[in-house]
Wavefront OBJ file of the C-alpha trace (Angstrom):
o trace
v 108.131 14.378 -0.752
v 108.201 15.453 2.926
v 104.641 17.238 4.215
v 105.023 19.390 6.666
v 102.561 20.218 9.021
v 102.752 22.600 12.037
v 99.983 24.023 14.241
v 99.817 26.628 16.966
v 97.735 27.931 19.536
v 98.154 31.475 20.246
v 97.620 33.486 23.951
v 94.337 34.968 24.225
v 95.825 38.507 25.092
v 95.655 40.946 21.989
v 94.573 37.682 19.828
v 93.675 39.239 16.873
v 96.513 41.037 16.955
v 98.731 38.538 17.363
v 97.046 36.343 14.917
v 97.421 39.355 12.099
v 100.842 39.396 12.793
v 101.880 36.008 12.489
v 99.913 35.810 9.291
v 102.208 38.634 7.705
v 105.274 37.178 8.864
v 103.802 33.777 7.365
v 102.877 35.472 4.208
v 106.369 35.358 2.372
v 106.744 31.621 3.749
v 105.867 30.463 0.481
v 107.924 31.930 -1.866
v 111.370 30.249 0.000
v 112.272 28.257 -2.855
v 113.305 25.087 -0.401
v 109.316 24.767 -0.644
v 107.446 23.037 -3.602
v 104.147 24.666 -2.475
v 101.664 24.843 0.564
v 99.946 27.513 2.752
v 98.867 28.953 5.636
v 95.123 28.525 7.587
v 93.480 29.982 10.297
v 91.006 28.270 11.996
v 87.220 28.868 10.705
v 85.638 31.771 13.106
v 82.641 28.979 13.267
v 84.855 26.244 14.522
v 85.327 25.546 18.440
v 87.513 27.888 20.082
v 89.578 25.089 21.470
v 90.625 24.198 18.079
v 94.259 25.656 17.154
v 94.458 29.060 15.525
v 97.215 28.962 12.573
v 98.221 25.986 10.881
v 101.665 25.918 8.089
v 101.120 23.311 5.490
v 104.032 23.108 3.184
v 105.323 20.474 0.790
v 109.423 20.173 0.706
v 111.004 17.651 -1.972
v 113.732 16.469 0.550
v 114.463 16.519 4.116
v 117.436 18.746 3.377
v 114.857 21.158 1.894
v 112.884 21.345 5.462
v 116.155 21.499 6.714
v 117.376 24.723 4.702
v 113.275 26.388 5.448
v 113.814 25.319 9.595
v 117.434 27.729 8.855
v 115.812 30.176 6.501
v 115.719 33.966 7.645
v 112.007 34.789 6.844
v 110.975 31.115 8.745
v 113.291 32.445 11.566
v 111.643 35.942 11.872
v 107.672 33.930 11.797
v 109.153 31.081 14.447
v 110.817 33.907 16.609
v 107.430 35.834 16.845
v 104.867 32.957 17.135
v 107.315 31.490 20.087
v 106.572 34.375 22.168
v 103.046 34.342 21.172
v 102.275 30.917 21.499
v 100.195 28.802 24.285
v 101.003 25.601 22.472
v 102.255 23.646 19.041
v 101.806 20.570 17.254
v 104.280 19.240 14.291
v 104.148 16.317 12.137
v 106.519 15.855 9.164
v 105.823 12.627 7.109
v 106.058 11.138 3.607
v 104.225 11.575 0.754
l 1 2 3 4 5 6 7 8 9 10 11 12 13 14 15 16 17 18 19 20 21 22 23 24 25 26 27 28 29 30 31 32 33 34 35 36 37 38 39 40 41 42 43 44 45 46 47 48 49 50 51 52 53 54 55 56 57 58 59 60 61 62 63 64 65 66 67 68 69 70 71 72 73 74 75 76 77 78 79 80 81 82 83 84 85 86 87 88 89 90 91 92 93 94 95 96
């Protein structure tokens, strides 16, 4: 099982915005069936604002399956938006 784990820190013009939208372009992220579950967060409106803002969380049975989700239309159309959104990003995929 392959976690995958992938954070980003979003410009500070039209934030909430911003953050809305990449939260509906997440929202179908789960249904791909190349993922065997997992979700999207936002950071806590409590927690320190230098935290990141939107965190992906998603379980994959293979490497291939990542693979086919990295390739996948919807993913594409979320990555694409956040991209031009984004002040930074942090990945980690590792075993289960």
């Amino acid at each position: 099982m392959i976690q995958h784990v992938c954070m980003f820190k979003l410009q500070q013009d039209d934030h909430e915005a911003v953050l809305q939208k990449a939260l509906e372009l997440a929202e179908p992220l789960h249904t791909l069936s190349s993922t065997k579950g997992g979700k999207t967060v936002v950071n806590a409106s409590c927690a320190p604002e230098n935290n990141y803002d939107l965190c992906l969380s998603y379980d994959f049975e293979t490497i291939d399956d990542l693979n086919a989700y990295q390739n996948d239309p919807i993913h594409l159309t979320f990555k694409n938006y956040v991209v031009e959104h984004m002040v930074s990003r942090a990945c980690i995929d590792y075993e289960k």
